[in-house]
Structure formats: structure tokens, C-alpha cells
C-alpha positions as CSV (number, residue, x, y, z in Angstrom):
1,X,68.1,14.5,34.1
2,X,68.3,12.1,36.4
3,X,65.4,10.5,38.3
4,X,64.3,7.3,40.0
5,X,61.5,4.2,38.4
6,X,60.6,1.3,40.1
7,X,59.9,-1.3,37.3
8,X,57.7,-4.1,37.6
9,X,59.7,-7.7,38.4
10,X,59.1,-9.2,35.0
11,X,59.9,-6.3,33.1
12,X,63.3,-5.6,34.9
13,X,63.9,-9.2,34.2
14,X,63.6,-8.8,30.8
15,X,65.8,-5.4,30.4
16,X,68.7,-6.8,32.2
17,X,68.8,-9.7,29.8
18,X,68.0,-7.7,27.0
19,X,70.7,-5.3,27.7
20,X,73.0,-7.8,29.3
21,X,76.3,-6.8,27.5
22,X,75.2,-2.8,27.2
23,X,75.5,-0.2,29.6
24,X,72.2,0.2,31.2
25,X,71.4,3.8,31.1
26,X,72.5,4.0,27.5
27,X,70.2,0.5,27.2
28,X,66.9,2.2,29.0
29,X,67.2,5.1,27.0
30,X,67.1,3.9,23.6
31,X,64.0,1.5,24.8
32,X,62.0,4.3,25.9
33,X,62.7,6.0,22.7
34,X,61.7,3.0,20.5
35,X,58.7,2.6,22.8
36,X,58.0,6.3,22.4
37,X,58.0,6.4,18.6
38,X,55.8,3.4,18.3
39,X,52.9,5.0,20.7
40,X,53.3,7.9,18.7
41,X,52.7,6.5,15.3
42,X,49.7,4.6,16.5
43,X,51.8,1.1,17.1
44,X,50.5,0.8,20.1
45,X,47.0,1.1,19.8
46,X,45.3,-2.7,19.5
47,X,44.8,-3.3,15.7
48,X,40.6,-3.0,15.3
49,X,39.0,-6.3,15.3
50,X,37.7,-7.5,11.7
51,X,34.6,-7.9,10.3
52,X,33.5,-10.9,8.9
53,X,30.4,-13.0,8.2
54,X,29.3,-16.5,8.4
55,X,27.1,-18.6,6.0
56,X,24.1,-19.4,6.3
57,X,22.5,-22.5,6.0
58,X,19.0,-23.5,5.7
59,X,17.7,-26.7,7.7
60,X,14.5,-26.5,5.7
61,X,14.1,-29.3,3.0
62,X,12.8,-27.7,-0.3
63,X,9.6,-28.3,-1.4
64,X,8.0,-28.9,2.2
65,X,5.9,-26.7,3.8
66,X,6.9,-26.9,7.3
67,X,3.7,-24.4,8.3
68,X,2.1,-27.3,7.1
69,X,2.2,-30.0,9.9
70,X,-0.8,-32.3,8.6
71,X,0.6,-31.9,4.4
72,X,4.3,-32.3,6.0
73,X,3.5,-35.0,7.8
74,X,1.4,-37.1,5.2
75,X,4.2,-36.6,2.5
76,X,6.2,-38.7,4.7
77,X,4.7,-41.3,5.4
78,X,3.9,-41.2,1.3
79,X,0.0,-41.1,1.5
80,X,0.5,-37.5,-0.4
């Protein structure tokens, strides 16, 4: 079948060195197939992203009350 693309720039840069010392129908064709197989076994889909968690850390010192002010506050300056 014959037929006509336009390719982007960077792409057709990248064929004709790929295929440098191929013929280029040949060349195209066997692209488009390996690019066809991988969109239709899923290879082409973005992988889905992760999940993952973070620790947690508490910025509360133990044994203080922070809802405390006055108790908090007297504890530090050691008349507690």
C-alpha cells in the first residue's frame, strides 16, 4: 500500500540515523510494527505512579502539656 507521512523534524532525524545502512521502507516498516506490538501489550501506557508514605514525626516534647501555656511555661523556667 503505498501512502504519504509527514514526520516530525526530530523524529525523521532519528530514523535516518537509526536506519542509516538499511533500506528505508524495509527500516519504517519494522518500527511501526515494533511500535505497534508494544501499544498493544500495554507498553505504552505510562507505568501508574506509586504509593508511598512518609514518617511522621512529632515536634511535641513528651511529658509537656502544650495546652498548658502557664504549666508549660513554669516547667521551664524550673519553678514546677
Amino acid at each position: 500500500m503505498r501512502t504519504t507521512v509527514t514526520f516530525d523534524q526530530d523524529i525523521y532525524v532519528q530514523l535516518k540515523r537509526l536506519g542509516a545502512n538499511q533500506d528505508f521502507k524495509p527500516f519504517i516498516n519494522r518500527v511501526l510494527r515494533l511500535g505497534l506490538d508494544a501499544l498493544e501489550q500495554g507498553l505504552g501506557k505510562p507505568s501508574p505512579e506509586k504509593a508511598f508514605s512518609l514518617p511522621s514525626f512529632s515536634c511535641k516534647p513528651r511529658g509537656f502539656d502544650v495546652d498548658n501555656v502557664h504549666r508549660l511555661l513554669d516547667d521551664l523556667d524550673g519553678a514546677g
